[in-house]
C-alpha positions in Angstrom: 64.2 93.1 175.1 63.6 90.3 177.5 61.1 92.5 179.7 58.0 90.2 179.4 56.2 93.2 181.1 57.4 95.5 178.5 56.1 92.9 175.3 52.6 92.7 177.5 51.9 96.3 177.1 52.9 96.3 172.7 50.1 96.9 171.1 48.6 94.1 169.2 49.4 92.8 166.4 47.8 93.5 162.9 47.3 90.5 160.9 50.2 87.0 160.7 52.0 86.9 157.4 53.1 83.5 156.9 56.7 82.5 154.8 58.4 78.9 154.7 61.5 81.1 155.6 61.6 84.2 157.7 65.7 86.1 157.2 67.0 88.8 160.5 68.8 91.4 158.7 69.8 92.6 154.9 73.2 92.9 155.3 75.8 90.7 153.6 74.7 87.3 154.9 71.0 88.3 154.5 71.1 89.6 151.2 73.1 86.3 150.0 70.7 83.9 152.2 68.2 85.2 149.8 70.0 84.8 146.5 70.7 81.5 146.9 67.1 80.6 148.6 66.0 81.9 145.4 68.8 80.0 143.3 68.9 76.7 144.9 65.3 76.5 146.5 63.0 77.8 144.0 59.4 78.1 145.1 60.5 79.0 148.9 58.3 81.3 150.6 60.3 84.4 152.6 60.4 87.3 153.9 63.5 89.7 155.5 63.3 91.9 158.4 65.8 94.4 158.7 65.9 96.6 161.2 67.2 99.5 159.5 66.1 102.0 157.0 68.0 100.6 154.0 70.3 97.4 153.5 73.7 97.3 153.9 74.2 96.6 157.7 77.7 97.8 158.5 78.0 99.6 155.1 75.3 101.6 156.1 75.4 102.3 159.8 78.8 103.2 159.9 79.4 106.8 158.9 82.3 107.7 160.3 85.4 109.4 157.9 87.6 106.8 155.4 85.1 103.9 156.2 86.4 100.6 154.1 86.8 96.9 154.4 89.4 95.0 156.0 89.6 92.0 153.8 89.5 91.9 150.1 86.4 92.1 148.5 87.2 89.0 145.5 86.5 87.3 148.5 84.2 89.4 151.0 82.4 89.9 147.9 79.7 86.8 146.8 81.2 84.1 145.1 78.4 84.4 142.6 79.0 88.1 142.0 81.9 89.1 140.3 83.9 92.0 142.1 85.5 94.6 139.3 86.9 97.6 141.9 89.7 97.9 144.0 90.5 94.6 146.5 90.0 96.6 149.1 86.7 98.6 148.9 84.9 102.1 150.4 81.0 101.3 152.5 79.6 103.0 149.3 81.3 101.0 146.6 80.3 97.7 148.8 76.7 98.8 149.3 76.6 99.3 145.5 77.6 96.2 144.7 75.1 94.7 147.5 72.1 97.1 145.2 73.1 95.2 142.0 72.4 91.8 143.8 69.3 92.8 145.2 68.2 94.8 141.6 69.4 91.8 139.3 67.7 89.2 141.8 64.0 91.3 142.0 64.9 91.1 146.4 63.7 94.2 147.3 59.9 93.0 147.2 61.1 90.6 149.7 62.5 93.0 152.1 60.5 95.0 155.1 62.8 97.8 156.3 62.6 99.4 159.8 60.9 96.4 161.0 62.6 95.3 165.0 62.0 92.4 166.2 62.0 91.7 169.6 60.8 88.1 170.4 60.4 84.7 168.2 58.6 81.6 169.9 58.8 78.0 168.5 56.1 75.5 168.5 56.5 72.1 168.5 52.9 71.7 168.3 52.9 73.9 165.1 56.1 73.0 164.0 56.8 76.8 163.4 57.7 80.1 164.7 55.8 83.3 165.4 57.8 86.3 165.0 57.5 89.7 166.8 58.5 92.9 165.6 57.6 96.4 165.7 57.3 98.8 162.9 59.8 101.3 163.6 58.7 104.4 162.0 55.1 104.1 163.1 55.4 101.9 166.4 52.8 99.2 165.1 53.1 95.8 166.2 53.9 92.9 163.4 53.7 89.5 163.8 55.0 86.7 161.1 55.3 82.7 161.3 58.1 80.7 159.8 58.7 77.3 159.1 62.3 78.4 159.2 64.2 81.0 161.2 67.7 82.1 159.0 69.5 84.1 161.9 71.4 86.6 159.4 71.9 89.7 161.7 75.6 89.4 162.2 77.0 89.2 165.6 77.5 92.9 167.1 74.8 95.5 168.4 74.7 98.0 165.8 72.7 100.0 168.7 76.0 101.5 170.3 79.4 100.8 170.7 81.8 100.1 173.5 83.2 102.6 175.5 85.3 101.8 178.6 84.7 104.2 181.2 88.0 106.2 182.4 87.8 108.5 185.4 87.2 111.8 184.4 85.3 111.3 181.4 83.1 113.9 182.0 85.4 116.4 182.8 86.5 116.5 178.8 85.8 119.7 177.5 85.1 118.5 173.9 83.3 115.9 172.0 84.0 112.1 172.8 82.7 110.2 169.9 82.2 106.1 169.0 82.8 105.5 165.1 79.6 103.6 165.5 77.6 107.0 166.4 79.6 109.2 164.3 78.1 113.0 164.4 77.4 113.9 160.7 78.0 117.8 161.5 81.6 117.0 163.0 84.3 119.6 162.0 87.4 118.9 163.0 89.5 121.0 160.8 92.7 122.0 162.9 91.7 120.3 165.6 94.3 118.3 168.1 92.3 114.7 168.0 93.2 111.4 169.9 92.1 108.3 168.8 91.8 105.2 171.3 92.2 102.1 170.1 94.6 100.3 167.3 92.5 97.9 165.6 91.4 98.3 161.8 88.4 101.0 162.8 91.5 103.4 164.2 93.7 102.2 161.2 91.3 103.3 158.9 90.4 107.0 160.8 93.6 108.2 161.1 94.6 108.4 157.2 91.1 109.8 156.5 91.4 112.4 159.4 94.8 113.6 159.1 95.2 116.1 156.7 92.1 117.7 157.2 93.3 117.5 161.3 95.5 119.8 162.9 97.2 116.1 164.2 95.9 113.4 165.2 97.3 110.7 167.4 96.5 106.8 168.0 96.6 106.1 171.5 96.6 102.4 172.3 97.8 100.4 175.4 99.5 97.7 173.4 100.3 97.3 169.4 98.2 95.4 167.2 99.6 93.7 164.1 98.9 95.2 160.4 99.8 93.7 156.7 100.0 96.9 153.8 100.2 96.3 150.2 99.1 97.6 147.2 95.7 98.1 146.9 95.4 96.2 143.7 95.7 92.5 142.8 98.5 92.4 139.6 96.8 88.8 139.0 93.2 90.3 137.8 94.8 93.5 136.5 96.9 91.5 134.2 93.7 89.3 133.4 92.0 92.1 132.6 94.8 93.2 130.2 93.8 90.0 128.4 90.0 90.2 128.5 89.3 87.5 130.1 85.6 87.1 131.3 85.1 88.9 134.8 83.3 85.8 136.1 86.6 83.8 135.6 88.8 86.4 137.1 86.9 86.9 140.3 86.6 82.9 140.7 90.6 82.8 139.6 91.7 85.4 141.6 89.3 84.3 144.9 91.3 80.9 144.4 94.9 82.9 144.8 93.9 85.1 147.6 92.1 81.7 149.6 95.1 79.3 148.7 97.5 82.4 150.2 95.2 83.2 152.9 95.7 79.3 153.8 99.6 79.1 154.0 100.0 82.4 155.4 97.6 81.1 158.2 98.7 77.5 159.0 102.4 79.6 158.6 101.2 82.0 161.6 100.9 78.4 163.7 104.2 76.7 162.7 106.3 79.7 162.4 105.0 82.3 164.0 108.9 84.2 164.8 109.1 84.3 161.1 105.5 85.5 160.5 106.1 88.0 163.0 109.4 89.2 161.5 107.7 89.5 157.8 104.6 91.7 159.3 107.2 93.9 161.4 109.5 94.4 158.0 106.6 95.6 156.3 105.7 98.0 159.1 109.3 99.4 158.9 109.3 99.4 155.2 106.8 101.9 155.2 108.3 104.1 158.5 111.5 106.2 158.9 114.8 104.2 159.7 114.5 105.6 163.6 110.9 105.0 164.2 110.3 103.1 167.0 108.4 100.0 165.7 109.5 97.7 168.8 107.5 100.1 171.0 104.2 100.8 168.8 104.3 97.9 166.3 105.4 94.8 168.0 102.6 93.2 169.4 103.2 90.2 172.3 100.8 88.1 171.1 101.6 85.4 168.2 100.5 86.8 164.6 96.9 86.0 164.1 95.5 85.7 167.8 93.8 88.6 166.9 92.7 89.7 163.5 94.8 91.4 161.2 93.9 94.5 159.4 95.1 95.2 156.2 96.4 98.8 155.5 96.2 99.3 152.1 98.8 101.5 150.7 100.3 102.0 154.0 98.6 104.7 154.3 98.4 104.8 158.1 102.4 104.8 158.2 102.0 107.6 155.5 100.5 109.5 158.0 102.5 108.8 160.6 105.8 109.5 158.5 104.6 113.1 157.3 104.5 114.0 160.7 100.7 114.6 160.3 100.3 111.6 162.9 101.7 109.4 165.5 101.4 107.2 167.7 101.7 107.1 171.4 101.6 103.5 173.6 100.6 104.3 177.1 97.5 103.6 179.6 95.2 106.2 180.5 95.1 107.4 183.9 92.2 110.0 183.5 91.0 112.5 181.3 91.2 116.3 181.8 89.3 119.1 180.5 92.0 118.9 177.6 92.9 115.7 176.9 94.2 113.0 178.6 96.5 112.0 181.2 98.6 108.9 180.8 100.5 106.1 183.4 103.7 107.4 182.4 103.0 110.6 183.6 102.5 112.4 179.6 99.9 114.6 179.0 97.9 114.2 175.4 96.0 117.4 174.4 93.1 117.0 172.6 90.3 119.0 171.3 88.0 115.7 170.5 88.2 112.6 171.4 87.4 109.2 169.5 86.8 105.9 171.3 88.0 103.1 168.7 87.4 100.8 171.3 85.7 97.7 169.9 81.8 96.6 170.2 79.0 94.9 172.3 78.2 91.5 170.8 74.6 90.8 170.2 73.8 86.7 170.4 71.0 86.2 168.2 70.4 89.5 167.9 69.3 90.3 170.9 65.9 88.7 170.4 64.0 87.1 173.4 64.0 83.2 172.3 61.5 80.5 173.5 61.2 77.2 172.2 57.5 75.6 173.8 57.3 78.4 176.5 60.9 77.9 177.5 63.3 80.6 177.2 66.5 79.8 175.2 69.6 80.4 176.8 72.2 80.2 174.5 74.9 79.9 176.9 73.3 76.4 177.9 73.0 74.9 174.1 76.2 73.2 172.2 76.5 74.4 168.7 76.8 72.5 165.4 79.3 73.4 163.1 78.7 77.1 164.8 74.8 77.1 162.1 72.7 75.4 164.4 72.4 74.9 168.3 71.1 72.1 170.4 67.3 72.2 171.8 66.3 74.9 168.9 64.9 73.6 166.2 64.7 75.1 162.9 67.0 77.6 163.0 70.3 78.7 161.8 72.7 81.4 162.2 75.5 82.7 160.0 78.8 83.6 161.8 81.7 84.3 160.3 85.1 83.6 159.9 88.0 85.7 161.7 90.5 84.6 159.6 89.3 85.0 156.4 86.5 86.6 154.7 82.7 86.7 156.6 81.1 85.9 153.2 82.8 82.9 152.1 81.2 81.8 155.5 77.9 82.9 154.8 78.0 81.2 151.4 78.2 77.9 152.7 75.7 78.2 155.5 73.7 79.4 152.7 74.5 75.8 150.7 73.6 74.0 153.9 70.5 75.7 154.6 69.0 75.4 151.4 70.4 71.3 151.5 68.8 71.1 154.6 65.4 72.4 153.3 65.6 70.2 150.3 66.1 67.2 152.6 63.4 67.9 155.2 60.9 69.0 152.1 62.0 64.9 150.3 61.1 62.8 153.1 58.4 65.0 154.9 59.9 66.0 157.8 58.1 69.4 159.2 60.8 70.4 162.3 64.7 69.6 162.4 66.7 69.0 165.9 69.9 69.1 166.9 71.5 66.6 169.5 74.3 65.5 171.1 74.6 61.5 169.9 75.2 58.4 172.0 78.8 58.9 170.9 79.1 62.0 172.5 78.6 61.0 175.5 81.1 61.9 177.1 82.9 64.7 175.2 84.2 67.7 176.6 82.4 71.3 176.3 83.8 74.0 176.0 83.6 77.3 175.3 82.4 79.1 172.3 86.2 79.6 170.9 89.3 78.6 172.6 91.1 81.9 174.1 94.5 80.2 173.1 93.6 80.2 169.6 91.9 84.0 168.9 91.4 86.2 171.6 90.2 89.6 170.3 88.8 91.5 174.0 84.7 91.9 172.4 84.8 87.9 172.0 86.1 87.9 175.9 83.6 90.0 177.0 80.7 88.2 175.7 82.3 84.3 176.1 79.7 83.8 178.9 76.2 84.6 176.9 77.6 82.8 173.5 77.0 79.2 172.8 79.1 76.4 173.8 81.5 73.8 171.6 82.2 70.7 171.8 86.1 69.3 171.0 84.9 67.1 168.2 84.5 69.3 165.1 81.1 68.3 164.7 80.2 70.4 167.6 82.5 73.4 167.1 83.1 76.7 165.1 86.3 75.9 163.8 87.2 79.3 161.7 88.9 77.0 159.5 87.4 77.5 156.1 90.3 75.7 154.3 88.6 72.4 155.7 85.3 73.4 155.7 84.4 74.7 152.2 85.0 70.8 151.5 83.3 69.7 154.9 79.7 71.5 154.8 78.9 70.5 151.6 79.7 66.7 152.4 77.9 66.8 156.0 75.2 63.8 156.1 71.7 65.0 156.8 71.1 61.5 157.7 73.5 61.5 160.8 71.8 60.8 164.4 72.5 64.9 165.3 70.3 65.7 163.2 66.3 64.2 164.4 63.3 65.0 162.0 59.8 64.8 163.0 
């Protein structure tokens, strides 16, 4: 996407639609973005490109069998929205609830599907941004100009996964499949399937697979942690008992599962045996007295270094108790033309082959940046509260948290934004920098997220292309909500980061 040789040769563009606010993507954060541009900054002027056919993001290019969330939808789900289903929720029942936003708030007129962009350029001169994209269904060339850029598009390419490459790969007689490109004409009824990875993508497979499966195993090289529970929240089931309103309830109960969220997290940090020992009782709760959980449960990382997914009902261990599944914690050493041949010298048949194995990120969505001719690279900027990076003016990007919920993220950057809109709009200001101040002189930077503190491998990979911190939390992505649902809202627009012109 950076091939200036290849944007030379699009064909022109047809017209320049102009919008005080251009949104990337209509997934979670882009659909909110626009209710609360709506909301909180009536009379703005915008537009969303989404790349895809239909909204939904995740929810809608993931396919593959059992597909759910791994945090709780009271608070996944918008805090202006009230969630009524289960906690934890299928694709379809979240993209459903994403339709009612978009039907109740009139967004769809807002919305151009199938539209790619490839390239935004900023002009100081202008004090805007012009906006490639392509048409994908027809190949026609688009061109829009912001005053604003709102970088919703999440932080993974929804493209492709990624696959490691083992030797022998090719030699596999039978399918090997990424959930990301899931084949909708897969039958795997009887069939010996392996799946590689452990995180919440193989956690959620495996119980959806297994009893249609002949068996099916989760092959991973080291165990991840998981929490199970009930997937229902006695708090809002009682409250419904009482007919309480549902806006109350979904504000009442997102309060209970924050404040627990908090303790359990900060508890992860000062007692982590004990965090460790409650996640591993759980595990063996739900598994036979002689399972070995030390071998495939008992990660040797501290709880919460890596996210935790959430198996609701246990049904994973269900699985694996029936006999229906299991689990097997080895390297590979190749493949075969029937499976797969470990370090330890084991041999895993297989008859398909699924490669749970993680993502590619996508900075910025891939897009070819320039600010006055320059091109951005985002390694080389310092971030600002992880919304907003130095040298790029009028832009801001919603990433999440890894610790809780994406959307209570994307809320507040939502707040910020349209603050920060307000404030420019009051005292005329027509661009909006960020920059490092004279006390920050001489402050460390670092990178993007310190590997001590969360260390998932797709954040590893990609540490080099993402944008730098500083270690004042000004200049850093903390993934601490707990502080910062109080902090955004109180940041001052006047402070000497923030230059308007």
């Amino acid at each position: 996407m950076n091939d200036t040789a290849t944007l030379a040769h699009r064909p022109a563009a047809q017209g320049v639609e102009h919008f005080d606010v251009l949104i990337v993507g209509a997934g979670i954060s882009g659909i909110g973005g626009a209710y609360h541009l709506i909301h909180q900054s009536p009379g703005t002027s915008f537009v969303i490109l989404e790349a895809q056919e239909t909204f939904g993001g995740t929810w809608w290019t993931h396919k593959y069998p059992g597909i759910r969330s791994d945090s709780d939808l009271y608070t996944f789900g918008y805090r202006f929205k009230p969630w009524t289903g289960k906690p934890i929720a299928t694709a379809e029942e979240i993209r459903a609830y994403m339709g009612e936003v978009i039907a109740e708030n009139d967004l769809d007129r807002h919305i151009r599907y199938g539209h790619t962009i490839s390239a935004a350029s900023w002009s100081s001169a202008e004090k805007r941004w012009t906006v490639e994209a392509t048409r994908t269904a027809t190949g026609e060339a688009r061109r829009f100009t912001c005053n604003f850029l709102y970088m919703c598009q999440g932080y993974y390419r929804h493209s492709e996964g990624y696959t490691p490459q083992w030797p022998g790969m090719e030699n596999f007689k039978g399918p090997i499949i990424h959930p990301m490109k899931w084949p909708e004409d897969l039958d795997y009824t009887g069939k010996k399937v392996v799946v590689i990875g452990s995180g919440a993508t193989a956690a959620t497979l495996i119980p959806a697979m297994a009893d249609k499966a002949g068996h099916i195993t989760m092959l991973q090289r080291s165990p991840t942690y998981f929490r199970t529970g009930r997937n229902a929240i006695e708090l809002a089931d009682e409250l419904r008992k009482l007919q309480v309103d549902e806006s109350w309830i979904h504000e009442i109960v997102r309060r209970k599962i924050n404040y627990e969220s908090q303790v359990f997290t900060n508890r992860s940090f000062s007692e982590p045996e004990k965090v460790r020992e409650e996640l591993l009782g759980l595990v063996r709760a739900a598994l036979p007295a002689d399972y070995d959980v030390e071998k495939h449960f008992t990660p040797s990382y501290r709880p919460w270094r890596q996210r935790i997914a959430f198996v609701p009902d246990a049904d994973l261990f269900q699985g694996i108790s029936s006999g229906k599944a299991s689990v097997v914690t080895d390297e590979i050493e190749h493949f075969t033309q029937g499976g797969i041949a470990l370090k330890s010298g084991e041999m895993l048949e297989a008859d398909i082959i699924i490669t749970a194995t993680g993502f590619h990120m996508s900075v910025m969505g891939d897009i070819a940046f320039t600010v006055d001719g320059a091109p951005v690279d985002w390694a080389e900027t310092v971030t600002y509260r992880g919304m907003m990076f130095t040298g790029v003016p009028n832009l801001a990007w919603v990433f999440g948290y890894f610790r809780a919920s994406w959307t209570l993220r994307a809320d507040l950057v939502a707040d910020f934004v349209c603050r920060l809109l307000g404030h420019m709009k009051a005292i005329g200001a027509q661009q909006v920098d960020i920059g490092l101040r004279d006390e920050d002189g001489d402050m460390k930077i670092l990178p993007w997220i310190d590997e001590e503190n969360f260390n998932p491998n797709y954040l590893l990979r990609s540490m080099h292309l993402l944008p730098k911190r500083g270690e004042k939390k000004d200049w850093a992505h903390t993934q601490d909500y707990w502080a910062e649902k109080d902090e955004i809202p109180q940041i001052d627009l006047t402070d000497k980061a923030f230059r308007y012109s």
